[in-house]
MARKOLTOR-102007 format. One record per residue (C-alpha): x, y, z. Coordinates in steps of 0.25 Angstrom, whole numbers, plus 2048, in hexadecimal, padded with zeros to 3 digits. Example, Ala and Ser with C-alpha at 12.3 -4.5 7.8 and 13.67 -1.06 7.14 Angstrom:
<sites>
8317EE81F
8377FC81D
</sites>
This chain:
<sites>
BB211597C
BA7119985
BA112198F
B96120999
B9012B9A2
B8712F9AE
B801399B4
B7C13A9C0
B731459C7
B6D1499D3
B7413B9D7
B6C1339CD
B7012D9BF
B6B1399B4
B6F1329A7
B7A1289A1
B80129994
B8911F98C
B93121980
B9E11B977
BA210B978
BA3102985
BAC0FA97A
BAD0F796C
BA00F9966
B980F7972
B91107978
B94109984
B8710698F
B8110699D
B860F999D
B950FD99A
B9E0F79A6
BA91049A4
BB71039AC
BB610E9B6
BC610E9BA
BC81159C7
BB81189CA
BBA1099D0
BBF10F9DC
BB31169DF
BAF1069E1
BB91029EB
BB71109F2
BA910D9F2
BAB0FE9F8
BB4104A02
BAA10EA08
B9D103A09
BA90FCA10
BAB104A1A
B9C109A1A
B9A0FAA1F
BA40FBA28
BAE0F0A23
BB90FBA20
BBF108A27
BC4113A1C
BCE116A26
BD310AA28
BE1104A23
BDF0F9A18
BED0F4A1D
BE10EBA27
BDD0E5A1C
BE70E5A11
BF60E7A0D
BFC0EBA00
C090E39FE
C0F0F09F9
C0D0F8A04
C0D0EFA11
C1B0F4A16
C15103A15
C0E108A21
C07114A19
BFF106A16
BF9107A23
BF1115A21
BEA10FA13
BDA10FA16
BCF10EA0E
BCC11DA0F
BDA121A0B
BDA1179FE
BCB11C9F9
BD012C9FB
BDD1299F3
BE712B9FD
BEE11D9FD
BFC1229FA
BFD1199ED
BFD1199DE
BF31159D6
BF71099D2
C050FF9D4
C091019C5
C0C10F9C9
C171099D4
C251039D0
C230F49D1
C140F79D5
C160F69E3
C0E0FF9E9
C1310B9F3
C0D1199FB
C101259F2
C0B12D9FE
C06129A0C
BF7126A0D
BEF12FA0E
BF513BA0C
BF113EA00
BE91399F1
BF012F9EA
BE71279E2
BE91189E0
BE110B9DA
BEC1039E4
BE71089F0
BD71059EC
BDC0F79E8
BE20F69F7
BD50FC9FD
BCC0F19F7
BD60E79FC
BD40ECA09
BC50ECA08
BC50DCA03
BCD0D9A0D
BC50DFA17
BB80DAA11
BBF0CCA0E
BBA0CDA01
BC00D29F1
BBD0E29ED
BB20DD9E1
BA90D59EC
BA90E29F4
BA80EA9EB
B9C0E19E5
B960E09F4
B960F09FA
B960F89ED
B900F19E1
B880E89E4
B7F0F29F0
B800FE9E4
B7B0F49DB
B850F69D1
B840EB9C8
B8E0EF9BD
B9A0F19C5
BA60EA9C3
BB40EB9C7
BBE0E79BD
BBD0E49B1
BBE0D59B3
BB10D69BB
BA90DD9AF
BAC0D59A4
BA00D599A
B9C0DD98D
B980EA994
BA80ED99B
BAE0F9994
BB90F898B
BC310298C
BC810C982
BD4112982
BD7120980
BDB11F96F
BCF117970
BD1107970
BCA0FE977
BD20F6981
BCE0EB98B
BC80ED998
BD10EC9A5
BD20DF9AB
BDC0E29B6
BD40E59C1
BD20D59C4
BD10D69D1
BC60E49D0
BCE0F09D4
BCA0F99DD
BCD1059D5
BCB1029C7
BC40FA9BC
BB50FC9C1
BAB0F99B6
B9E0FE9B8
B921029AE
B911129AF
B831119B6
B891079C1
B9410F9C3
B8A11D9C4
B7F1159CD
B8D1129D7
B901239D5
B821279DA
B8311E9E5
B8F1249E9
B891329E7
B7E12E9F1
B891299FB
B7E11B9FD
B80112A09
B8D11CA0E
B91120A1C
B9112EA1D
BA112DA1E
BA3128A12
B9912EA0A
BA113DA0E
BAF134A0B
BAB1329FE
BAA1409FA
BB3146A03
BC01489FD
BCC142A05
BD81419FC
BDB14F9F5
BE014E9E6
BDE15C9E3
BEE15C9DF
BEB1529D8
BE01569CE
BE11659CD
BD416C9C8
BD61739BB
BC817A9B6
BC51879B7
BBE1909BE
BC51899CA
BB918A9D3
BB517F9CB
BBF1769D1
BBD16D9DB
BC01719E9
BC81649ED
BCB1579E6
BCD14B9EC
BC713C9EF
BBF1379F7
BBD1299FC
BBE1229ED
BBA12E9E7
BBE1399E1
BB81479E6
BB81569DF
BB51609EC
BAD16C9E7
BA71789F0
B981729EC
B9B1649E8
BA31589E8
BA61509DC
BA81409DF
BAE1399D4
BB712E9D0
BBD12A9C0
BC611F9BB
BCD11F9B0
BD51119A8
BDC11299A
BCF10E992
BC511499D
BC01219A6
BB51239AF
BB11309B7
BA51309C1
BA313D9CA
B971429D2
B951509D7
B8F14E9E7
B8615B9E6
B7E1599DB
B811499DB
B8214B9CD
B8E1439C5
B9313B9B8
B9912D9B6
BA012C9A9
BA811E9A6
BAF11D997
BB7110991
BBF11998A
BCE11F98E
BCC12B98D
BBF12D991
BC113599E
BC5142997
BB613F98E
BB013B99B
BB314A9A0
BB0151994
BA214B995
BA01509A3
BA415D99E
B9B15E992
B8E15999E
B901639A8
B9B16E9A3
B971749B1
B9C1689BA
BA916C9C1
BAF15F9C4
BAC1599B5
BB51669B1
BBF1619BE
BC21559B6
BC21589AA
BCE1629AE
BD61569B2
BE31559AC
BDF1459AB
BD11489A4
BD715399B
BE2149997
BD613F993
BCF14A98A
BDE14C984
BDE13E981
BCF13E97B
BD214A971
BE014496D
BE6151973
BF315197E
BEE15198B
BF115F992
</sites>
């Protein structure tokens, strides 16, 4: 399968570097459309945030004024659903309905009260925002984030990037499968296919916080959901730990006594994707691979560039990520 990377310094692109098969037979390119997973809701958190920039949408708000999930209208913890909740992961909900008996969705905690991440409540976010906007999520997100960006090679869905340059996925013994085509309707939290410059152009911006109130700018890096429980640091010495873990408003964020890290992956059975920026040196990586396990090759490579930077060795800690490399060397996953 294949990899394409990025780098990016002092806040500019330094260099890009493509490897391996987009397909069978075909190297992967700057015009490979790669499935991103999960970096799609750096989109919808990115629509979210011009929206309410323009002043069509509170992030405190409840999207019970715009929109009710079936599932949970008889709950009144419904009611203290906002956008700001949703983007920090605080929904009270599970990822996705499959992980419910019958699929019917229900609050595993009240909102708010702590991180639970979940694709379900992004999906009823967007829902809220087309409501509101009377219009569908792919027209808004076509008309405040990729058509002002200027990102041309954007699409969400695999439906939507139908063509010879969409990835094909790999699976982690190494077949080739076919693209998911699920996500008709686009979903707000997966299946975003970009080309790796695209997708780097959209990080920059980000990291220079373009056309942003001052608000949201700070509530974009500013960790509101804590998930240090949940992803315990296991490198050594530990002062190279992060100070705090958490997210952000759609973004993942690392707290370190001289520097934040902003970042965000996505990972599907035939595809990982990890992009990450460092706000003191605005210096950064986007890494996207149509393989399934890719992610433990995706850290490996950011360990081999800069053996020195402290969150690449975070990550590359991870139980998740170690399991990956398990998986690449044939060994048990410790």
């Amino acid at each position: 399968a294949g990899l394409a990377m990025a780098r990016i310094e002092n806040g500019q692109l330094s260099w890009t570097h493509y490897t391996g098969e987009q397909g069978p037979g075909i190297p992967a390119s700057a015009d490979t459309l790669f499935n991103t997973g999960s970096i799609t809701k750096t989109i919808t958190a990115e629509l979210t945030l011009r929206l309410a920039d323009a002043g069509h949408i509170s992030l405190d708000e409840p999207i019970a004024s715009e929109y009710i999930h079936p599932d949970l209208a008889e709950d009144p913890r419904y009611n203290d659903l906002t956008p700001r909740i949703i983007l920090s992961h605080q929904s009270g909900l599970l990822n996705w309905a499959y992980q419910y008996e019958n699929f019917e969705l229900a609050f595993v905690q009240d909102p708010g009260s702590g991180f639970t991440y979940s694709g379900e409540a992004f999906e009823m976010l967007v829902a809220f925002l087309a409501a509101r906007m009377d219009s569908d999520f792919a027209s808004l997100v076509d008309t405040y984030v990729f058509d002002p960006m200027g990102l041309e090679n954007m699409h969400l869905g695999a439906t939507a990037a139908e063509g010879p340059n969409r990835a094909t996925p790999m699976d982690a013994d190494g077949v080739y499968g076919e693209p998911d085509r699920f996500a008709f309707p686009p979903n707000s939290a997966d299946n975003l296919f970009t080309t790796l410059e695209d997708y780097t152009d959209f990080l920059m911006a980000i990291m220079a916080d373009e056309a942003r109130r001052d608000d949201l700018s700070t509530a974009r890096r500013a960790i509101i959901s804590n998930t240090d429980e949940q992803a315990p640091c296991f490198i050594e010495p530990a002062e190279n730990c992060p100070t705090t873990t958490g997210y952000s408003l759609g973004w993942a964020v690392y707290a370190y006594e001289d520097t934040t890290v902003i970042h965000h992956g996505g990972s599907d059975w035939g595809e990982n994707a990890f992009a990450y920026f460092d706000t003191a040196g605005q210096d950064g990586y986007v890494i996207f691979g149509n393989g399934g396990n890719s992610m433990g090759a995706i850290f490996t490579l950011l360990e081999w560039l800069d053996p020195q930077d402290r969150a690449a060795s975070y990550f590359l800690a991870l139980p998740p990520v170690q399991a990956s490399l398990a998986q690449m060397r044939g060994e048990t996953a410790p």
